[in-house]
N, C-alpha and C positions, 0 to 999 in steps of 0.2 A: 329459310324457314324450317323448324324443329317440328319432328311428329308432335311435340309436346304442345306444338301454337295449331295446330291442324286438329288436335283432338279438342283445344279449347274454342276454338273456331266452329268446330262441328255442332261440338254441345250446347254455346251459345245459340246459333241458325236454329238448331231443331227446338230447341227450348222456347225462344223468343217467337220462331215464325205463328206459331199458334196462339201463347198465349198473350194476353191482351195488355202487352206489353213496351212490343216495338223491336222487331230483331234488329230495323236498319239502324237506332238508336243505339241498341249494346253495341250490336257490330262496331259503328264508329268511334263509341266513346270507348273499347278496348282495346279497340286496335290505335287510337290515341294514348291511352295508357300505357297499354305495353311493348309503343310503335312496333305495332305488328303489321309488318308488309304483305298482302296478299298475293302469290306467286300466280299472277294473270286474271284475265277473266275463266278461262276454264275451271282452276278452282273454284271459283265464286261458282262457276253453274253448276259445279259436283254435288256442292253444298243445297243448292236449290233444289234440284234434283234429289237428291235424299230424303229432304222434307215432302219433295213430291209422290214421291213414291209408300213416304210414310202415310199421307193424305187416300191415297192408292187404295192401298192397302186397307187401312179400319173403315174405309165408306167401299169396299169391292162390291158388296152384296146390293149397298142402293144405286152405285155405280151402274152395274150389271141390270139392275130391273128399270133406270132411267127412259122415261117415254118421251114422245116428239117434246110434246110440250114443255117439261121439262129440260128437254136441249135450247128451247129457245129459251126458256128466262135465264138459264146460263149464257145464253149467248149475248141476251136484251143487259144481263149485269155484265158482261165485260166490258164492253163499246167504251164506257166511261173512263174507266181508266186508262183503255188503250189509244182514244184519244189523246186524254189528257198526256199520256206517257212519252206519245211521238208528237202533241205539239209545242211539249214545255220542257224536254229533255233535257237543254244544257240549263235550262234555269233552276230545274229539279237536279240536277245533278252540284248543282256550286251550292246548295241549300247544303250540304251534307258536309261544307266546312267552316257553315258557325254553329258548333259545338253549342253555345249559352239558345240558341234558337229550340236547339235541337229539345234544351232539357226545358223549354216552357212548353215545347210540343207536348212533352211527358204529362207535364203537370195538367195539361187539356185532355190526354188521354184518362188520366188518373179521375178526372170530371167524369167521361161516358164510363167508366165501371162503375163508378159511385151511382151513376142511372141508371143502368145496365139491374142494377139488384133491386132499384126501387118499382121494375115494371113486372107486372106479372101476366103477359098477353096469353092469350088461348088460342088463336089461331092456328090450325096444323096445315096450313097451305099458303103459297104466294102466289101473287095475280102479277099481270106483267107491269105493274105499276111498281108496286115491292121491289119488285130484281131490278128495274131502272135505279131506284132510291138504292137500295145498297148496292147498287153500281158504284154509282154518285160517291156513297162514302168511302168504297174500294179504291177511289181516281183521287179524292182526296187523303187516303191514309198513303199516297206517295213518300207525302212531306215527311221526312227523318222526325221519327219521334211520336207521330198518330199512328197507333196501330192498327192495325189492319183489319184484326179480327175481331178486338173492341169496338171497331168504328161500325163495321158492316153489321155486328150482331143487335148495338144500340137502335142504329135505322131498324131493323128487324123488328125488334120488340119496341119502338115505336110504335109501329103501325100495325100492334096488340098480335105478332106474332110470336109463336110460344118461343123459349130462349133455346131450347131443345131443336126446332124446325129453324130457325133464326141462325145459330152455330151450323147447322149440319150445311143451309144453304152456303152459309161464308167459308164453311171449307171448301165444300165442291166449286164457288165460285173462284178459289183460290189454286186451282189448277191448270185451268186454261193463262189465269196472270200470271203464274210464278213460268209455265212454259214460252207463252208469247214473251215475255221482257227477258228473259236471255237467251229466245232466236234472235232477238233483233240484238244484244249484246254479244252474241258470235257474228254475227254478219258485220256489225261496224268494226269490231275489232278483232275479231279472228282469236288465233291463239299465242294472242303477245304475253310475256311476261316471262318470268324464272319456274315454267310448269313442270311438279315433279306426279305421276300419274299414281306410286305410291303412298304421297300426301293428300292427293285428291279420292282417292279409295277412302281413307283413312276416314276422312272428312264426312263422306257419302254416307257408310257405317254409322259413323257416331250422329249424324243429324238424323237418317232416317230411327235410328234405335229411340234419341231424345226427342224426335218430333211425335211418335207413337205414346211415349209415355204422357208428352206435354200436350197432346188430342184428347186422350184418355181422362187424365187429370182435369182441363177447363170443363168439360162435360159433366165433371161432377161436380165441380165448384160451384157452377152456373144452376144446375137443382138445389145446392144446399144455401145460393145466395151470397155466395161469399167471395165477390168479386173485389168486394169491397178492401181484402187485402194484398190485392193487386194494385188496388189505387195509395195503400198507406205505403206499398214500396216504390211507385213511381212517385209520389212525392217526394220520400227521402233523396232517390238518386236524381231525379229534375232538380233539387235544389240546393244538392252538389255541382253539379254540371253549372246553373246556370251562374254558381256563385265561387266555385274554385277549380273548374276547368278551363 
């Protein structure tokens, strides 16, 4: 694998991981495009880890001021998916090679943006009922193709919580996931693969760099409403995927 697949690797993860798009979706359908081989799981978690730290990083200061309570609705929204994670792992895992699945997942994602713009909640707090509920949707944006961050901030602003407090929670709920699912993918599988620690920097770099820009960016979309062109481009490529890949 070429620094030139590692930087497009990287800039898809950071780009996709946030916005309400679907990274595990691009990731697959590119790296079926441009059979691009991923050299082990360690790159994969350099990649993760990038995005994490990008997440890190723009939430430090509510990070840093986080009270008990606030530990536990992060903790009440992980259960869900980590569940789900360890007890449907290889079925979750064979989902991610029918490609035509992956792109009507798109086109369901491309639905919660289109609601996503139509709620306008006021809520600026969650009760431990909310962080269950977009648990729930964090455990089902597993599936290749739901995103993740679309999913959790919809349940959000469901349950008339503002899109601003809604986003902030699905980030921060999205660092304990992105860490626990590749402990548990070093542990099963160590560090097997063609790993060059070079290309894994590389990776690290470019996703924390594009995951900061692509935090920054949905944050403003989501005040100005305009998620909605998030959904006219997961229609286009859902209905390439489902009808010419």
């Amino acid at each position: 694998m070429e620094f030139f697949y590692a930087i497009i690797l990287g800039v898809v993860q950071g780009l996709t991981e946030f916005l309400p798009v679907s990274s595990s979706a691009h990731l697959a359908i590119i790296g079926k495009y441009l059979d691009i081989n991923q050299p082990g799981i360690l790159f994969e978690v350099l990649l993760h880890a990038g995005t994490t730290l990008a997440v890190v990083w723009y939430f430090r200061e509510k990070i840093l001021a986080l009270k008990t309570n606030d530990l536990i609705l992060l903790a009440l929204g992980t259960i869900p998916a980590a569940l789900v994670g360890i007890l449907f792992e290889e079925e979750l895992t064979n989902l991610f090679s029918f490609i035509k699945l992956i792109g009507v997942q798109l086109l369901i994602t491309a639905f919660l943006n289109f609601r996503i713009d139509k709620h306008s909640g006021k809520r600026e707090y969650l009760d431990k009922f909310d962080a269950v509920l977009m648990g729930i949707f964090q455990a089902i944006a597993i599936i290749p193709g739901i995103s993740r961050s679309g999913a959790t901030i919809y349940a959000g602003t469901r349950m008339n919580i503002s899109k601003q407090k809604a986003a902030e929670f699905s980030f921060l709920l999205s660092i304990p996931a992105i860490i626990g699912a590749n402990l548990v993918e070093i542990v099963k599988h160590g560090g097997d693969g063609d790993f060059s620690l070079g290309l894994g920097l590389v990776g690290l770099v470019v996703a924390f760099a594009t995951g900061l820009l692509s935090i920054n960016f949905l944050m403003e979309m989501l005040s100005q409403r305009r998620l909605k062109f998030f959904s006219y481009y997961l229609i286009v490529i859902g209905l390439i995927t489902i009808f010419f890949l």
